[in-house]
ZARO-903543 format. One line per field, with one value per residue (C-alpha): residue in three letters; x, y, z; residue number from 1; chain. Coordinates in pm, 1 decimal, padded with zeros to 6 digits. Each point is the difference from the previous one (the first is absolute). Layout:
N
aa <- c(ALA  ...)
c1 <- c(X  ...)
c2 <- c(Y  ...)
c3 <- c(Z  ...)
i <- c(NUM  ...)
ch <- c(A  ...)
This chain:
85
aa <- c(UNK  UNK  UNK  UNK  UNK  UNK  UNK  UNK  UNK  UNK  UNK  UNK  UNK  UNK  UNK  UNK  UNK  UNK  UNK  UNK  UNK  UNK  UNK  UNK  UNK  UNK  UNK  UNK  UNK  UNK  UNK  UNK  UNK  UNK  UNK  UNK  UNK  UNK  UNK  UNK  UNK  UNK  UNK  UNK  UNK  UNK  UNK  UNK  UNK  UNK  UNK  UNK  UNK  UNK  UNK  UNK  UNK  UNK  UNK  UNK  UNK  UNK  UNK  UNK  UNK  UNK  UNK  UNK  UNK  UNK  UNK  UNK  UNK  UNK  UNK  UNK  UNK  UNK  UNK  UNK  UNK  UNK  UNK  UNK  UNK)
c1 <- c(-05638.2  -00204.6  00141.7  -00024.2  00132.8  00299.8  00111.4  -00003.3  -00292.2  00049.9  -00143.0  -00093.1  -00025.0  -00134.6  -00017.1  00310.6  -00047.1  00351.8  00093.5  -00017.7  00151.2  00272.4  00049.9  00024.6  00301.8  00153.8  -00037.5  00144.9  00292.0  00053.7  -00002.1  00149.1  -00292.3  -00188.7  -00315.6  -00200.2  00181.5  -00065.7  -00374.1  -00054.9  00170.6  -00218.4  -00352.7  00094.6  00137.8  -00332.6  -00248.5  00169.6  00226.6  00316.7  00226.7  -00025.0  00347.4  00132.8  -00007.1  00243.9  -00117.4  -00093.5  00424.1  00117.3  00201.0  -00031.3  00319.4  00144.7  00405.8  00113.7  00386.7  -00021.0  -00141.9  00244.5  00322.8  -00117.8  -00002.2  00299.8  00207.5  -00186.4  00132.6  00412.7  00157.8  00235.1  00303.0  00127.6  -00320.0  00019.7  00328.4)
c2 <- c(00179.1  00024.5  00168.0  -00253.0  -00311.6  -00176.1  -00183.2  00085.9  -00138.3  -00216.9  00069.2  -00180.4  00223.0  -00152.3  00145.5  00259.4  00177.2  -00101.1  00368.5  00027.6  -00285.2  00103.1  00371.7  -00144.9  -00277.4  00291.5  00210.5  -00278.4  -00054.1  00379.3  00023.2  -00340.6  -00131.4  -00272.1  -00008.2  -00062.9  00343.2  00260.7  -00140.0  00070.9  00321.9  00113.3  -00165.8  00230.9  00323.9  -00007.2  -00062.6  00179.1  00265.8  -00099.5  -00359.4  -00197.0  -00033.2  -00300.8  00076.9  -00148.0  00193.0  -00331.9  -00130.0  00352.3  -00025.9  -00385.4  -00088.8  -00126.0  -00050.1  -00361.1  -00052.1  -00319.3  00071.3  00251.7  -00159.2  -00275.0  00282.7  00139.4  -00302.9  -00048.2  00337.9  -00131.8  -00019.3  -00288.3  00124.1  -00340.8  -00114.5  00320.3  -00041.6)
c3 <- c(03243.9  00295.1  00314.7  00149.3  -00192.5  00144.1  -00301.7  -00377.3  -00225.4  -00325.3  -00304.7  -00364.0  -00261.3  -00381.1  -00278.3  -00028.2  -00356.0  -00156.2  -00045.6  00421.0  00042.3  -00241.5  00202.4  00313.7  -00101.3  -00152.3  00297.4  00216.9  -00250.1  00013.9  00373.3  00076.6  00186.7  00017.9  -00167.3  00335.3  00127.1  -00310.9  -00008.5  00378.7  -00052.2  -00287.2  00197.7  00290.5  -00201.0  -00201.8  00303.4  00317.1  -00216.3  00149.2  00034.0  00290.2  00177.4  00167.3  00362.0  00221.6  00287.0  00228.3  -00083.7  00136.1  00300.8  00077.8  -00092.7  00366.4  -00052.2  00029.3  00094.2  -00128.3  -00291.2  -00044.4  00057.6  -00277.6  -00231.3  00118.5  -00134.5  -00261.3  -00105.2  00091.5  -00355.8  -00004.9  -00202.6  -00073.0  -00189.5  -00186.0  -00142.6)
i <- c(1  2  3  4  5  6  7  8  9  10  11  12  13  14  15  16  17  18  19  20  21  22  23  24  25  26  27  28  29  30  31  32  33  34  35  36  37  38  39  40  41  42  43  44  45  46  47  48  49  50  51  52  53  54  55  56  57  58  59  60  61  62  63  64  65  66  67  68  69  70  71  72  73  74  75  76  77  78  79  80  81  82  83  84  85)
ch <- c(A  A  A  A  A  A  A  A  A  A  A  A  A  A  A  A  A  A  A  A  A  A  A  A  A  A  A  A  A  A  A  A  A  A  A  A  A  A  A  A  A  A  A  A  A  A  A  A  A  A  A  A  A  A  A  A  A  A  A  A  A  A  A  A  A  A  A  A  A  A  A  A  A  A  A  A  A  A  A  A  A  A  A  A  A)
């Protein structure tokens, strides 16, 4: 991707041999991933040499506490002992 691209690009792909198509479900069974995941994976191990990681750099260190927020969870988390009898 471009160093400068904000947003990831779509692609259609035709024409998967059946063998490739039949690796890369496998691969995705194996691995528990979607099929989307292992074939950007394998796209961006082939062409840059390494996996692209998801980077939640832009999410680090926003989180601003809420004391409202929190004392909704807070008895949300009460266990009422007659319900659980």
């Amino acid at each position: 991707m471009h160093k400068n691209a904000k947003s990831a690009l779509n692609y259609r792909i035709r024409g998967i041999p059946p063998e490739v198509d039949y690796a890369l479900r496998a691969k995705a069974a194996q691995r528990k991933q979607s099929l989307n995941r292992v074939v950007l994976d394998e796209l961006t191990r082939a062409l840059i040499g390494k996996p692209v990681k998801a980077d939640f750099s832009d999410l680090v260190g926003k989180w601003a506490p809420d004391r409202g927020f929190e004392e909704v969870i807070d008895s949300q988390r009460q266990i009422d002992a007659d319900r659980w009898k």
